[in-house]
N, C-alpha and C positions, 0 to 999 in steps of 0.2 A: 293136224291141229298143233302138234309143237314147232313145226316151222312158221305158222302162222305168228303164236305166240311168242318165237325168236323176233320175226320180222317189227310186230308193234314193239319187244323192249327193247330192239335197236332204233327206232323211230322216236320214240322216247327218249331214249341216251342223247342222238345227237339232238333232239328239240331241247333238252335241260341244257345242253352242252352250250348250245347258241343264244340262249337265254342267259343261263352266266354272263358269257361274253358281255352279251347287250346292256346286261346291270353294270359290271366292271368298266364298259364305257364309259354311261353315264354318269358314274361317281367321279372318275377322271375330268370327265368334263365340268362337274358337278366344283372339283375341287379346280380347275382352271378359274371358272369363274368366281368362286371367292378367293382367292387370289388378285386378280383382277381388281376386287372390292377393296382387297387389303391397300392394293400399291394407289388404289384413286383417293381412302385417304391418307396415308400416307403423303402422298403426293401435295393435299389441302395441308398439312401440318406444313409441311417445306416451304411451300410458298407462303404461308403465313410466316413463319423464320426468314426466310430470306429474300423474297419477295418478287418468286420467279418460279417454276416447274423444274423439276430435277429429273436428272436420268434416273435408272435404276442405280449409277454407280456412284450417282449421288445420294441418291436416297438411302444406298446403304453404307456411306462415306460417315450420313450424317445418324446413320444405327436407327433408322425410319424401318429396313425391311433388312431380311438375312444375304448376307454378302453370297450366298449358293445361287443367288438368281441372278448374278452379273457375269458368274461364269461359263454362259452357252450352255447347262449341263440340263440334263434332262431331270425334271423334276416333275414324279408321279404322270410321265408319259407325256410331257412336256418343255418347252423351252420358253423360256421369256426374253424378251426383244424390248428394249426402247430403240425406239425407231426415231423420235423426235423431244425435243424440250425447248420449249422457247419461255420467256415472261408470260406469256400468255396462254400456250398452249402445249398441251404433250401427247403421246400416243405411246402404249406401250401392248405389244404381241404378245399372245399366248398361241405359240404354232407346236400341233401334233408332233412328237417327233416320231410315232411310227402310225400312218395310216390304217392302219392291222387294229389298233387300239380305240383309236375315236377318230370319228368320222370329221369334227370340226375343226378350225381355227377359229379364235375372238381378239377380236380387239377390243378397247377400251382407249379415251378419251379423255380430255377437262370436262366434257358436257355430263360424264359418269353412266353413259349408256356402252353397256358390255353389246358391242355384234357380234354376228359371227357369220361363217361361209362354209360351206362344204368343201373341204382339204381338196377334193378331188377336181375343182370347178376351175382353180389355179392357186400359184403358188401363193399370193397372200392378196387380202384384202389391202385397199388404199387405207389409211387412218379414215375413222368416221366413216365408214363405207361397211356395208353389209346388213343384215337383218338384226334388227334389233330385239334384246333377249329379253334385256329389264327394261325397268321403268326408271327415270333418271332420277340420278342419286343427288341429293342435294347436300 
């Protein structure tokens, strides 16, 4: 009887244990994609100032977003990527920086639809490529 009883609260332990884990993703992922939301408008403010899409190191040149996201540095499990800025269009990466932590990568676009991919599928999604999370932001 007491080994039984050992067996289901170690059964327990590790099911709470992976359950944390799995909430601690999602937040992470949860806080990637507003982010995400921050730098798209962010990004409407700049092109209405200047009248064109900025990188991230514009955007934080011009005190739009905090200068920690143009530095490659891992933020809440994280990295931020602009990938592109034109007049007319921009992309900017949210890529895992340890797959142990959250299963995704998102991107985000001018069109204001966050995607994303499964880290594990390949190393990143093309801009405007992947599964789309939200509904488009206007």
């Amino acid at each position: 009887m007491k080994l039984f009883l050992l067996v289901i609260a170690t059964i327990i332990l590790f099911s709470s244990c992976h359950l944390f884990q799995s909430v601690m993703n999602r937040d992470r992922e949860t806080g990637a994609i507003q982010t995400l939301r921050t730098f798209h408008n962010a990004q409407a403010q700049f092109q209405a100032m200047k009248g064109h899409f900025g990188t991230l190191e514009e955007l934080a040149d011009s005190g739009l977003v905090s200068l920690n996201y143009t530095l490659n540095r891992q933020i809440a499990g994280y990295v931020y990527v602009s990938v592109s800025a034109t007049p007319e269009t921009y992309c900017i990466r949210a890529m895992t920086a340890n797959e142990k932590r959250s299963e995704r990568d998102f991107n985000m676009t001018e069109e204001g639809l966050v995607r994303y991919h499964q880290n594990k599928e390949s190393n990143a999604t093309a801009c405007g490529k992947g599964l789309s999370l939200t509904p488009k932001v206007d």
